[in-house]
GUMAR-204666 format. One record per residue (C-alpha): residue number from 1; residue in three letters; x, y, z. Coordinates in steps of 0.2 Angstrom, whole numbers, always signed. Each point is the difference from the previous one (the first is absolute). Example, Ala and Ser with C-alpha at 12.3 -4.5 7.8 and 13.67 -1.06 7.14 Angstrom:
<r resi="1" resn="ALA" c1="+62" c2="-22" c3="+39"/>
<r resi="2" resn="SER" c1="+6" c2="+17" c3="-3"/>
This chain:
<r resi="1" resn="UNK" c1="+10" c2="-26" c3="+53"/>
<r resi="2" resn="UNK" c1="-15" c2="-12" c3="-1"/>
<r resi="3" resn="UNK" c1="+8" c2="-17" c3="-5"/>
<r resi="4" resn="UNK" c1="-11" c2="-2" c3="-18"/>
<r resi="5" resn="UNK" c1="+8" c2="+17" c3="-5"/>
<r resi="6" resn="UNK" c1="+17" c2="-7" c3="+3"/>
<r resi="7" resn="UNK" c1="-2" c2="-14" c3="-10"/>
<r resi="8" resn="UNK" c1="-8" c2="+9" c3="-15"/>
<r resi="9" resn="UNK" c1="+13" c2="+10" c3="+1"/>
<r resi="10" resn="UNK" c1="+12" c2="-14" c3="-1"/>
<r resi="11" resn="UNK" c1="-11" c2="-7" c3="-13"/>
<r resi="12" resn="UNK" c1="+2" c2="+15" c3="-14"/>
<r resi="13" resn="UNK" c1="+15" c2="+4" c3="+4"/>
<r resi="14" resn="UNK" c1="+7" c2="-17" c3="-3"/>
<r resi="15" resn="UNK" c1="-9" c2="+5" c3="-17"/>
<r resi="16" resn="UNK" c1="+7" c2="+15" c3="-2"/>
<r resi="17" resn="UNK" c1="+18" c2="-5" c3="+2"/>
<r resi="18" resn="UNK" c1="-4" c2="-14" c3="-13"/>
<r resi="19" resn="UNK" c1="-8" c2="+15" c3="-12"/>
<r resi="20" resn="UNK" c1="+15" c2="+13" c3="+4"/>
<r resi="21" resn="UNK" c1="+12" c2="-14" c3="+1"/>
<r resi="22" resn="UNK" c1="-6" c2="-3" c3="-21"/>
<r resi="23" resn="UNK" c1="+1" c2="+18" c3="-5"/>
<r resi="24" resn="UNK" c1="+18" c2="+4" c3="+6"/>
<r resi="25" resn="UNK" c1="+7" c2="-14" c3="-9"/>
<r resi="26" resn="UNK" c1="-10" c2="+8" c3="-15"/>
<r resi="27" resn="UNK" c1="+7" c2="+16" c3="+5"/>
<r resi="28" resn="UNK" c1="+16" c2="-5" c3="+1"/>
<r resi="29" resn="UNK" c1="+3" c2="+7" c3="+17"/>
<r resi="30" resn="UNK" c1="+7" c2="+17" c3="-5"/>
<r resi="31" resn="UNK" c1="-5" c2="+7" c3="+15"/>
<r resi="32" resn="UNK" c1="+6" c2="+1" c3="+16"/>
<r resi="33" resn="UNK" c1="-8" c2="-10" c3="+16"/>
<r resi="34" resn="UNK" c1="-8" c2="+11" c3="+12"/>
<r resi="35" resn="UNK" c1="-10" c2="-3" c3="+14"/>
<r resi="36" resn="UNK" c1="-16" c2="+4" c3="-5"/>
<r resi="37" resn="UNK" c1="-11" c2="+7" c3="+13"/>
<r resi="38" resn="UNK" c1="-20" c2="+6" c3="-5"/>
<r resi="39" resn="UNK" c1="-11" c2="+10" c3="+11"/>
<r resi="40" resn="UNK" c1="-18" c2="+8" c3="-4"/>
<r resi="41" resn="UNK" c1="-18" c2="+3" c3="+8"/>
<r resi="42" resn="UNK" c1="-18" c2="-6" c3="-3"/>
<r resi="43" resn="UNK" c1="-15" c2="+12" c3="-3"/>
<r resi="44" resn="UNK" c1="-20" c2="-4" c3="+0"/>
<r resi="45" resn="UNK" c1="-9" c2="+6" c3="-12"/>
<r resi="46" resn="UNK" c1="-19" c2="-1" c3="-6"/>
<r resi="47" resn="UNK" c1="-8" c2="-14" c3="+11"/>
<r resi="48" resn="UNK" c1="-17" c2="-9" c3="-7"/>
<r resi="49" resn="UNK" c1="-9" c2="-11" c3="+11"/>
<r resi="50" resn="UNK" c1="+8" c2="-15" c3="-6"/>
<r resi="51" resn="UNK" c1="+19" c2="+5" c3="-2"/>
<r resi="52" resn="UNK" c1="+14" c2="+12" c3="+4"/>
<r resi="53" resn="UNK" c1="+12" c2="+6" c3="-12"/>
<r resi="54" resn="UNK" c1="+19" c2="+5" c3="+6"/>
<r resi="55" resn="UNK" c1="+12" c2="+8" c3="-10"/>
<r resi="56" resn="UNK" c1="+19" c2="-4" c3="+4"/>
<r resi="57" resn="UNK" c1="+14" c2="+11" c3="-3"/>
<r resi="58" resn="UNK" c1="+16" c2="-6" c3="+1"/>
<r resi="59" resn="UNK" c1="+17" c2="+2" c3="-2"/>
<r resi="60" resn="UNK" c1="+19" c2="-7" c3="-3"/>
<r resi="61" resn="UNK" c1="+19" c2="+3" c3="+1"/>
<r resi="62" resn="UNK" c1="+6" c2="-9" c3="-14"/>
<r resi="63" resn="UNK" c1="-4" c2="-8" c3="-16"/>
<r resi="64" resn="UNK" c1="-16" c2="-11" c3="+1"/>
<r resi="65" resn="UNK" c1="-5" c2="-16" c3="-12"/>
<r resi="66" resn="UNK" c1="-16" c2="-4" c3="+11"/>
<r resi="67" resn="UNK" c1="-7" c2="+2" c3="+16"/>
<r resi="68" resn="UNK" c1="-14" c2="-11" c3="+9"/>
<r resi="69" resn="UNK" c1="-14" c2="+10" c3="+10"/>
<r resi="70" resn="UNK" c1="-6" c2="-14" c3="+17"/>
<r resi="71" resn="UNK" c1="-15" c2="+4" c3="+8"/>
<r resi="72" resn="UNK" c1="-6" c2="-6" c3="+16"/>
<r resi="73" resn="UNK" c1="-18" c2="-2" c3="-6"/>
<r resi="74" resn="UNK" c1="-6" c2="-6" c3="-18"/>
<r resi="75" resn="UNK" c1="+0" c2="+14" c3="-16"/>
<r resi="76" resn="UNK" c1="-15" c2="-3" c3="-11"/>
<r resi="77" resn="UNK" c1="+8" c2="+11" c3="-14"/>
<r resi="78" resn="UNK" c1="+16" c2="+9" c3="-3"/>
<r resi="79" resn="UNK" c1="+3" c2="+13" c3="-14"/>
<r resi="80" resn="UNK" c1="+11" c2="-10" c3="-15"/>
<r resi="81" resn="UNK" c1="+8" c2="+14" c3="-5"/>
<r resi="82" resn="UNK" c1="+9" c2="+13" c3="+12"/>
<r resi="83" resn="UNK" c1="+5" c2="+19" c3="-2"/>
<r resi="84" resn="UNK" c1="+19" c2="-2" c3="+2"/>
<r resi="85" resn="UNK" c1="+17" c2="+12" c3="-1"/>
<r resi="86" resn="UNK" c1="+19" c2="-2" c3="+1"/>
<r resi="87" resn="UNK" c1="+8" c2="+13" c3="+8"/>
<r resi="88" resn="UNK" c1="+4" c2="+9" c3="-18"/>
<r resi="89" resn="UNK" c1="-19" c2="+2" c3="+2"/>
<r resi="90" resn="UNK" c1="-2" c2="-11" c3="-16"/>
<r resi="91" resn="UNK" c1="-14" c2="-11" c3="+0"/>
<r resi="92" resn="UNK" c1="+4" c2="-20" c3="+4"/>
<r resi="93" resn="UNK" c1="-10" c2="-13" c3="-5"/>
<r resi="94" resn="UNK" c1="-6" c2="-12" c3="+12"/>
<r resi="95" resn="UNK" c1="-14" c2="-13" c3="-2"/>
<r resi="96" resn="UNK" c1="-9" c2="-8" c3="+15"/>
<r resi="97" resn="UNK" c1="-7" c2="-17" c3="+1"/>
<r resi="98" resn="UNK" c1="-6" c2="-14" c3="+14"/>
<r resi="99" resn="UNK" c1="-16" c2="-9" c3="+4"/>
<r resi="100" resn="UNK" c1="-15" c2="+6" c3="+10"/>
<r resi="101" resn="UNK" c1="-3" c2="-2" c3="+13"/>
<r resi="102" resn="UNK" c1="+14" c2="-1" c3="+6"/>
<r resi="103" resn="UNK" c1="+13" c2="+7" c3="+14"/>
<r resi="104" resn="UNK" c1="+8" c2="+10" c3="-12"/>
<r resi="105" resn="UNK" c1="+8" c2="+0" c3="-18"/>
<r resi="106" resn="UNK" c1="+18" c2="+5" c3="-11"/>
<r resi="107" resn="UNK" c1="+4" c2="+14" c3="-10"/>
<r resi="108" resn="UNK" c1="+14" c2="-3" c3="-14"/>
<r resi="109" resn="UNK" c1="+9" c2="+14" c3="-10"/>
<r resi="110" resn="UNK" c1="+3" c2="+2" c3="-19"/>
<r resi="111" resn="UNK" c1="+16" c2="+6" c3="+6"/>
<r resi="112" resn="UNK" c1="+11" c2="+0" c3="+17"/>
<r resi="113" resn="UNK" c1="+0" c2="+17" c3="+4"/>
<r resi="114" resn="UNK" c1="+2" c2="+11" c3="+14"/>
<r resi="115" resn="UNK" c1="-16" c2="+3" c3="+8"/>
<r resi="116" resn="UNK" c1="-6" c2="+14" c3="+7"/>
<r resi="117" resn="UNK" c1="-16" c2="+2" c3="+0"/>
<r resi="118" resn="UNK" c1="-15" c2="-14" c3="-5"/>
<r resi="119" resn="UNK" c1="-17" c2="+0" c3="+5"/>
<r resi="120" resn="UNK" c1="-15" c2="-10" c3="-3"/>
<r resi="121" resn="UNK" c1="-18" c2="-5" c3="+11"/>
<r resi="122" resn="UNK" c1="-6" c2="-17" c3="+8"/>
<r resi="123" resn="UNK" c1="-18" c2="-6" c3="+5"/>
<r resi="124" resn="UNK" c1="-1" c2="-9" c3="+17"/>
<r resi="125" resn="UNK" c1="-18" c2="-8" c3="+3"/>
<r resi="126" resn="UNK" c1="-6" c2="+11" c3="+15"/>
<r resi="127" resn="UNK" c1="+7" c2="+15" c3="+11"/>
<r resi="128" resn="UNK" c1="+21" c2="+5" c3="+0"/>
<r resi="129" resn="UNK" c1="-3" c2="+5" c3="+16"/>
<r resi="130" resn="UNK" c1="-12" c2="-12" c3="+9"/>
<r resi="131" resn="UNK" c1="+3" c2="-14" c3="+13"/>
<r resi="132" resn="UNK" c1="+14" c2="-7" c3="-10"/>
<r resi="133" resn="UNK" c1="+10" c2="+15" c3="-7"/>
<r resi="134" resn="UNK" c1="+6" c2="-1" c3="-16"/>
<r resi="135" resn="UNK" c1="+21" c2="-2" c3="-2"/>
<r resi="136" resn="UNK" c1="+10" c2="-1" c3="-16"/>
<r resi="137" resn="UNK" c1="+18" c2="-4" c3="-1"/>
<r resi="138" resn="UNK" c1="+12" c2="+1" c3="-16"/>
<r resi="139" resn="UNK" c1="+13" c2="-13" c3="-5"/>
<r resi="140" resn="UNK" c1="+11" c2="+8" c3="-12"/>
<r resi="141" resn="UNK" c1="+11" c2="-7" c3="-13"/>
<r resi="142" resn="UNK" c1="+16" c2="+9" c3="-8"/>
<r resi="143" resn="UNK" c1="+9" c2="-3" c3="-16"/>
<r resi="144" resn="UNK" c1="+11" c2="-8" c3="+7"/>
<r resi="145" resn="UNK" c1="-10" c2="-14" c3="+7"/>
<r resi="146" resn="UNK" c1="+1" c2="+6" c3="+20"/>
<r resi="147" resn="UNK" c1="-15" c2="+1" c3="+7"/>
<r resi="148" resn="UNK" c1="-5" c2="+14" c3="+12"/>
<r resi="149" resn="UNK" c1="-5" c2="-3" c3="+19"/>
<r resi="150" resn="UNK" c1="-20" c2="-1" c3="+0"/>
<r resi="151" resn="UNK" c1="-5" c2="+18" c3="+7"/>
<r resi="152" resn="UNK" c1="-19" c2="+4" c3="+4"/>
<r resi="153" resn="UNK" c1="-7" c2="+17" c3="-8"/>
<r resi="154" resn="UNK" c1="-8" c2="+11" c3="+11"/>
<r resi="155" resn="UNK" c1="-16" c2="+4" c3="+3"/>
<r resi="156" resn="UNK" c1="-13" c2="+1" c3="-4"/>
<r resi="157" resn="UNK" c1="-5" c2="+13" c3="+11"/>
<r resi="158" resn="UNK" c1="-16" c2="-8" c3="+14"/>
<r resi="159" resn="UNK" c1="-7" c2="+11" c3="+9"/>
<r resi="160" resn="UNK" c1="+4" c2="-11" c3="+20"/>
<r resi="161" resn="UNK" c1="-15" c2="-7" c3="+9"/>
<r resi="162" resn="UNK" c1="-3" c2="+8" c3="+15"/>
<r resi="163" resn="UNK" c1="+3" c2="-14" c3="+14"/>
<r resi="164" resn="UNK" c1="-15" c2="-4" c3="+10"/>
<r resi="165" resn="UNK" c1="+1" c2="+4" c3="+17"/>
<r resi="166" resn="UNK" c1="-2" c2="-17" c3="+8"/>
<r resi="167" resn="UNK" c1="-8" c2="-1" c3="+18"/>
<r resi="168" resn="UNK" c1="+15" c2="-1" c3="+14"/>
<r resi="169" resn="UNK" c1="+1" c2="-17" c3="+6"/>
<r resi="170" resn="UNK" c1="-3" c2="-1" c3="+17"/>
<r resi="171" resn="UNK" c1="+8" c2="-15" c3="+10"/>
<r resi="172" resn="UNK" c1="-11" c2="-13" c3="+6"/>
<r resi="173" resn="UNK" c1="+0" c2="-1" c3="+20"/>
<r resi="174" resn="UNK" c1="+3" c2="-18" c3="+6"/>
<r resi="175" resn="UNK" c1="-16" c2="-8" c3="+8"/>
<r resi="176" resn="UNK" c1="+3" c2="-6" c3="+17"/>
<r resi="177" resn="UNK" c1="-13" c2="-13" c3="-4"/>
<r resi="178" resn="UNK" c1="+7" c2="-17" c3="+4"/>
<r resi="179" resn="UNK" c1="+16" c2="+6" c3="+11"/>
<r resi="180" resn="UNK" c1="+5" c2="-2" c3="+15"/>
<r resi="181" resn="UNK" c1="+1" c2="+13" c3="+12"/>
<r resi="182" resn="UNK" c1="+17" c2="+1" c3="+9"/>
């Protein structure tokens, strides 16, 4: 993992234990700790010539208060409010919020809840799939206060670049220039 990912990850996720850390003191810690692991994938959608828009899908295994998405490259915009569901299937509120650019931003719940399914889009300035791939990680937050391990989403799906076949080096013969004949 490139070194300016890890320490954004550290970064929000100092922030999300500070944010979660709040909220289950609100709560009143009625639940239970669990380790809270999230997983998801990344899709491209409808690319202009300027941007690319991906939507993330993601899920969790236990009750989330927030969860910060990382990127490794900078999001020119981020949908503020996501489509969202516990595993009742009732719908849960979660608002998203952060500066832009930027490697990233938060998303905070009305309610901790468990989580499991939320989706929402992101803007990166040029192709997902160029030079530079795009990767996004999530930094999850439980009731609780515990905050997940930083997992990557997957995707999104690049077609690979055919390698180009490169010309066979062919070892240089010594000159006998200059030596001496034995």
């Amino acid at each position: 993992m490139p070194r300016r990912l890890k320490i954004a990850l550290a970064a929000f996720g100092a922030g999300l234990v500070a944010v979660a850390g709040s909220a289950a003191v609100a709560a009143g810690d009625n639940e239970e700790p669990l380790f809270l692991s999230c997983g998801g994938h990344l899709e491209t959608q409808n690319e202009v010539a300027d941007e690319a828009s991906v939507v993330w899908k993601l899920g969790c295994s236990g009750p989330v208060r927030s969860f910060a998405i990382v990127t490794n490259r900078p999001v020119d915009s981020f949908s503020p409010e996501i489509d969202a569901y516990g595993v009742d299937g009732a719908p849960l509120e979660f608002r998203c919020e952060g500066e832009i650019p930027a490697h990233g931003f938060r998303c905070v719940a009305k309610q901790p809840a468990r989580l499991a399914y939320a989706q929402g889009s992101l803007t990166v300035p040029t192709e997902p799939c160029g030079k530079t791939p795009l990767r996004v990680a999530i930094v999850a937050a439980g009731a609780d206060g515990q905050v997940g391990q930083p997992r990557r989403l997957v995707g999104p799906d690049c077609p690979r670049a055919q390698a180009a076949k490169r010309a066979v080096p062919t070892r240089k013969t010594r000159s006998t220039k200059g030596r001496r004949a034995r």
